[in-house]
Structures are given as structure tokens and as C-alpha cells.
C-alpha positions as CSV (number, residue, x, y, z in Angstrom):
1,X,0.0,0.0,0.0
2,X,1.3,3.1,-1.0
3,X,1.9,5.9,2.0
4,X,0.0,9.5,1.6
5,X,0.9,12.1,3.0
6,X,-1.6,15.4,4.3
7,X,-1.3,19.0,3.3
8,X,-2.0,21.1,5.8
9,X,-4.0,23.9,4.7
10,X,-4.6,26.0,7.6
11,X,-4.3,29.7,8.4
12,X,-2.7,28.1,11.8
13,X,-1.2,24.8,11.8
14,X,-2.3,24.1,15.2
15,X,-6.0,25.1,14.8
16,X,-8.7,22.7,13.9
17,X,-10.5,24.9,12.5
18,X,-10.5,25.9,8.8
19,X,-8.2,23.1,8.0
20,X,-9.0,20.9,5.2
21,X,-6.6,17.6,4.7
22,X,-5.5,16.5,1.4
23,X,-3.7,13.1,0.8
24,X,-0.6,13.7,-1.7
25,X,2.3,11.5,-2.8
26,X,4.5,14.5,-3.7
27,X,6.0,16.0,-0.4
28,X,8.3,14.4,2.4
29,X,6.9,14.5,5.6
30,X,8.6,15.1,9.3
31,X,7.8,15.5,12.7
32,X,9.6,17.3,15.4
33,X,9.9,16.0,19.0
34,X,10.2,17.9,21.8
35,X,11.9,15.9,24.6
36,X,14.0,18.7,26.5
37,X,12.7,20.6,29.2
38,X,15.2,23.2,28.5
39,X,12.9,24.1,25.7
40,X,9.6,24.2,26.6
41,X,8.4,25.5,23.2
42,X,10.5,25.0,19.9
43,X,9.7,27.0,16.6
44,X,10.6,24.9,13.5
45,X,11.5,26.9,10.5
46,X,12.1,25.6,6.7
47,X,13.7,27.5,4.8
48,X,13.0,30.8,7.2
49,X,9.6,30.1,7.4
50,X,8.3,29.7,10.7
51,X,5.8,26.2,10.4
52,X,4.8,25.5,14.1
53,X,2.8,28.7,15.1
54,X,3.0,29.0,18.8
55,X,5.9,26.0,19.1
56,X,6.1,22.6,19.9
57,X,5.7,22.3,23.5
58,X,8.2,19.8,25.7
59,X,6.9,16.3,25.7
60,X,4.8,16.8,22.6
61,X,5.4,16.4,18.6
62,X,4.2,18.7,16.0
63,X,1.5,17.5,13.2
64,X,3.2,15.8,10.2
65,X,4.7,18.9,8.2
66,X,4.8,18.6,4.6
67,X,8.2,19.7,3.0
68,X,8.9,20.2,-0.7
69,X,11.4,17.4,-1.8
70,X,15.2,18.5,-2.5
71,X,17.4,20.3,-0.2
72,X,15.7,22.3,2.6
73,X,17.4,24.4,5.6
74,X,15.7,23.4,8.9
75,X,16.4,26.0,11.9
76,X,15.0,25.2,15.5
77,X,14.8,28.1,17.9
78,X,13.1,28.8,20.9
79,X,11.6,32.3,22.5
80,X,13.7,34.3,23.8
81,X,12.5,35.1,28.0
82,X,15.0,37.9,28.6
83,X,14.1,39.7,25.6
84,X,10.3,38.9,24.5
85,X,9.5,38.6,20.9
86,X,13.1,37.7,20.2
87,X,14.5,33.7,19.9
88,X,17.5,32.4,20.4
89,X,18.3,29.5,17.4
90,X,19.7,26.2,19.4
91,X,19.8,23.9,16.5
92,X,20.5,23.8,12.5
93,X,19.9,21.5,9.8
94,X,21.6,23.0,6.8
95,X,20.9,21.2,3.1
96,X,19.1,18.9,4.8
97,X,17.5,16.4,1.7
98,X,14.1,15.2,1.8
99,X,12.7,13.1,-1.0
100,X,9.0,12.4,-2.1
101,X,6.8,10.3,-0.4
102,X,9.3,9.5,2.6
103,X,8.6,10.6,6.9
104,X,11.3,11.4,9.4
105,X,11.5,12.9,12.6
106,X,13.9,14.8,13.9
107,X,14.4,14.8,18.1
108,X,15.4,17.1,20.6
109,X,16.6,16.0,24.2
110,X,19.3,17.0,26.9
111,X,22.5,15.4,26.8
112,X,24.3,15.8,30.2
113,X,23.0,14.9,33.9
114,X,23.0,18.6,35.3
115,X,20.7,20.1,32.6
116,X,22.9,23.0,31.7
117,X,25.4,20.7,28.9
118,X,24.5,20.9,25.1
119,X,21.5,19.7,23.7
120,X,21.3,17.2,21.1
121,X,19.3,16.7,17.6
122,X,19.0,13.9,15.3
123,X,16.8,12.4,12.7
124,X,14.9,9.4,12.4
125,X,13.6,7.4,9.2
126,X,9.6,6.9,9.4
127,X,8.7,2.9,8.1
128,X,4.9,4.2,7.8
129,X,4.1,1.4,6.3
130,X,0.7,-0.5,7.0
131,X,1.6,-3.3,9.7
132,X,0.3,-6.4,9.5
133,X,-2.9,-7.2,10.1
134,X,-4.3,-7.5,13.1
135,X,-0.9,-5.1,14.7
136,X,0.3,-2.1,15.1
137,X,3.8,-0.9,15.4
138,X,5.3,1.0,18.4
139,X,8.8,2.4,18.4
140,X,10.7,3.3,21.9
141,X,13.0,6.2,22.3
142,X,15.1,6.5,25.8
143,X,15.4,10.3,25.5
144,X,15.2,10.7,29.2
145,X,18.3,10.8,31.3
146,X,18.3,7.6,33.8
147,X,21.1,6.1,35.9
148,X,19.9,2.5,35.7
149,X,18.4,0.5,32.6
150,X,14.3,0.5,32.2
151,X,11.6,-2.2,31.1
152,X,8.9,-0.8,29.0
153,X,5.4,-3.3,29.0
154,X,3.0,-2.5,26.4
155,X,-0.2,-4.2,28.9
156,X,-3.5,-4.5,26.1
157,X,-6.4,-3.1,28.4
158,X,-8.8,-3.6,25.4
159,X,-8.6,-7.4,25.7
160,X,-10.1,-7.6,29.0
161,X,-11.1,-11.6,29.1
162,X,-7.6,-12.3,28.6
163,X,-4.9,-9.2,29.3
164,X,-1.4,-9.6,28.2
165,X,1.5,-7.7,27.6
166,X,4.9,-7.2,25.7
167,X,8.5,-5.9,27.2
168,X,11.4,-4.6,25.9
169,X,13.9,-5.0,28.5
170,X,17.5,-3.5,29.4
171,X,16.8,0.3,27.4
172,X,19.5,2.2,28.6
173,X,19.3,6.2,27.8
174,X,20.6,6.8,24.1
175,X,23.6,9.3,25.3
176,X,25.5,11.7,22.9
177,X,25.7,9.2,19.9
178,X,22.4,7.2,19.5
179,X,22.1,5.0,17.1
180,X,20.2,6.4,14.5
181,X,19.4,3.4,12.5
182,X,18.5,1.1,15.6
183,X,16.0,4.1,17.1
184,X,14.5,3.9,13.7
185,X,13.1,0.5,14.0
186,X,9.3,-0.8,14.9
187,X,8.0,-4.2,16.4
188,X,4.8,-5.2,15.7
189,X,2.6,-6.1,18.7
190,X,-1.2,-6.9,18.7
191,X,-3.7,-4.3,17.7
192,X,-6.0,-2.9,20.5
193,X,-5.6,-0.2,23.3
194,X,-2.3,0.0,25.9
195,X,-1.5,1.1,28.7
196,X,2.1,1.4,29.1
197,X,4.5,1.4,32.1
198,X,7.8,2.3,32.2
199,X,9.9,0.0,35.1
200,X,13.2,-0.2,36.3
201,X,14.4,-2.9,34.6
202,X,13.8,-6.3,36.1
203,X,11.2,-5.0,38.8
204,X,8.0,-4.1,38.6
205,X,8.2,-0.8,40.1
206,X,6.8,1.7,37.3
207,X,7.9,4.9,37.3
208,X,5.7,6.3,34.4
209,X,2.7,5.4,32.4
210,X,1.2,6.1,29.0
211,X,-1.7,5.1,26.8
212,X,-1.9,4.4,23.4
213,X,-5.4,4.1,21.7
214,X,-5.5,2.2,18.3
215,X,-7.8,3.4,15.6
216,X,-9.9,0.9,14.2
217,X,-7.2,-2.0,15.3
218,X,-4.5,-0.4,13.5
219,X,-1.8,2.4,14.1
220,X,1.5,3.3,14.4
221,X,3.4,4.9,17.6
222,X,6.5,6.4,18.8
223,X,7.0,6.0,22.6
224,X,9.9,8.0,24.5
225,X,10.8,8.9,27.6
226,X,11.9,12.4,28.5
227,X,13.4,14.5,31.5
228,X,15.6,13.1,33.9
229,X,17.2,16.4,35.0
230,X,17.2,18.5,37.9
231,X,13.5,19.9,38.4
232,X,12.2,17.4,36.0
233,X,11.3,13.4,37.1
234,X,11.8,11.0,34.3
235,X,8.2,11.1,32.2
236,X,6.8,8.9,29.8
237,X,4.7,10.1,26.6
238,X,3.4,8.8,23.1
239,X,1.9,10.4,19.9
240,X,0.7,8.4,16.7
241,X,2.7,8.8,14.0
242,X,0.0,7.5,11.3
243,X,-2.8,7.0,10.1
């Protein structure tokens, strides 16, 4: 099955009003995480123009944006507090090529224990392909600083007569070099509705919880984890990447 793609046509990407979706195989699409509390609203620009409206708040990904294929400039900034109406730019993607019917995401998060070292960016490929049937696919992104590795159980609330659950064990935090290609991958697990606990791993002491909800048995979901820094405990959030 061949991926589509929306066109947002919106006065305001974030509004839901006015906007009309239309499927199209001719942009790229990517998505921009927000996983550092150091910047609790990011402003994505391609090629200088600004394409998240009020920002991407921390623990939150924008809507798909659509980008024309070739060589784009991508600049992340966020407000600047001493000086309102100003931003300071943290992050940029020069040439950055995007081809045609292709998704990425590109990832924000803190690097060092203390919260005041750099941040870091990367990109991820997008596999938005339809899973097999009867599944959806999940993804899981350490982003959050943690001393000790973590357990994450997908538990399927929707099958009540007979619950069960799936684990990735051992995740240790991705650090200054993560593995691009690995972070990139999806597992198929059973369609329905999750609730999902993050655990220290080989305990069942959860730290965090999320939910995912399926649409119409199918879907496909990033999971990360985010904070881990002074004045922020180490959370646990989702958003569906398609349909």
C-alpha cells in the first residue's frame, strides 16, 4: 500500500478549525519531537519560514509537516524570555535532503546529567508502512536521562477476558551518539488499546505510564521517555505517528 501524505492547509497549523486535509504523494513529511525541558516551546523553520505557530511544546510532537522534496534548511529556535519577541536558534539543519513520499522525525533532548550541557538533535527514518494485520507498530526512544536501565510493558487493556502484555527489556538512555538506524526501527505487537509502564528494569516498580489508543485496530506509535534532569522526574509520553 502506498503511503499519503496530508497537506495542511490551515491559516494556523495548530488550529482545527479551517483546516482541510489533502492526501498527496508528492512532499516528504517530518515530525519534530520535543523531549528537553530546556525548551519548553521549539519554533521549526524551513527555509525561514516559521511552520509550528505558537511551538512545539516539551513532551509533545508537532502534526506531520509537509516539506517540498530536495534540499531544505531546517532551523530550531526557541523564544527568547530575557528579551520577549526575540529567539535564540539552538539547532540547524543545513541542506538537509528530503525526498518524495518519505517521513522522518527529527528529536530534541538534553545530553548531560545537570541540565545545563548541550543539547542534542537527530533524525529518524519513518517505516509508515501498513503493519500487519491484526498489529500495530510501536517504536521506543530512551530520550530521558536515567542512571539505571528501564523495562517498558506495552499491557492491552482492550482485551479484558484475557490481558497480556509485551516488554522490551534493558533500554538504557541513548547518550551523545544514539544509534540512529537502531531508534528507527518498529516491532509489531497486537492491535487494541495499551497502557504502558515504564519499570526499572527487572522490577516491577513503574515509574511512568502512558496510553496508546488504536484506531480501528490499527496504528503506528512512537513511545519515548523524556526528562531526567534536575527539576524534571523522568516522564513517559506517546503520539501516533500514522494513520
Amino acid at each position: 500500500m502506498k503511503l499519503f501524505f496530508y497537506i495542511m492547509i490551515a491559516a494556523v497549523l495548530f488550529s482545527s478549525c479551517g483546516k482541510e486535509n489533502v492526501y498527496s504523494n508528492d512532499f516528504a513529511a517530518v515530525t519534530f519531537l520535543n523531549a528537553s525541558p530546556r525548551t519548553p516551546s521549539i519554533n521549526v523553520l524551513i527555509d525561514t519560514i516559521d511552520q509550528t505557530g505558537t511551538g512545539v511544546a516539551y513532551r509533545s510532537a508537532s502534526l506531520p509537516l509537509n516539506v517540498r522534496p530536495g534540499s531544505r534548511n531546517i532551523v530550531l529556535r526557541t523564544p527568547n524570555l530575557l528579551v520577549p519577541g526575540t529567539f535564540i536558534t539552538y539547532a540547524t539543519f543545513p541542506a538537509e535532503n528530503f525526498e518524495t513520499n518519505t517521513s522522518s522525525t527529527i528529536v530534541n533532548y538534553d545530553t548531560s546529567a545537570n541540565g545545563t550541557g548541550p543539547l542534542k538533535t537527530f533524525r529518524l527514518t519513518d517505516n509508515l508502512t501498513t503493519p500487519t494485520a491484526g498489529k500495530i507498530k510501536v517504536r521506543f526512544l530512551p530520550l530521558g536521562r536515567s542512571i539505571t536501565p528501564l523495562d517498558v510493558t506495552f499491557l492491552r487493556t482492550s482485551n479484558t477476558a484475557t490481558p497480556d502484555s509485551v516488554t522490551i527489556t534493558n533500554q538504557t538512555y541513548v547518550g551523545t551518539t544514539p544509534n540512529t538506524a537502531a531508534l528507527s526501527a518498529y516491532m509489531e505487537i497486537p492491535a487494541g488499546n495499551y497502557t504502558v509502564k515504564l519499570k526499572t528494569a527487572g522490577t516491577q516498580t513503574v515509574l511512568a505510564t502512558t496510553t496508546l489508543v488504536s484506531v480501528v485496530n490499527k496504528g503506528i506509535f512512537t513511545v519515548y521517555t523524556a526528562g531526567g534532569i534536575p527539576g524534571f522526574s523522568l516522564g513517559l509520553s506517546s503520539f501516533r505517528q500514522f494513520p
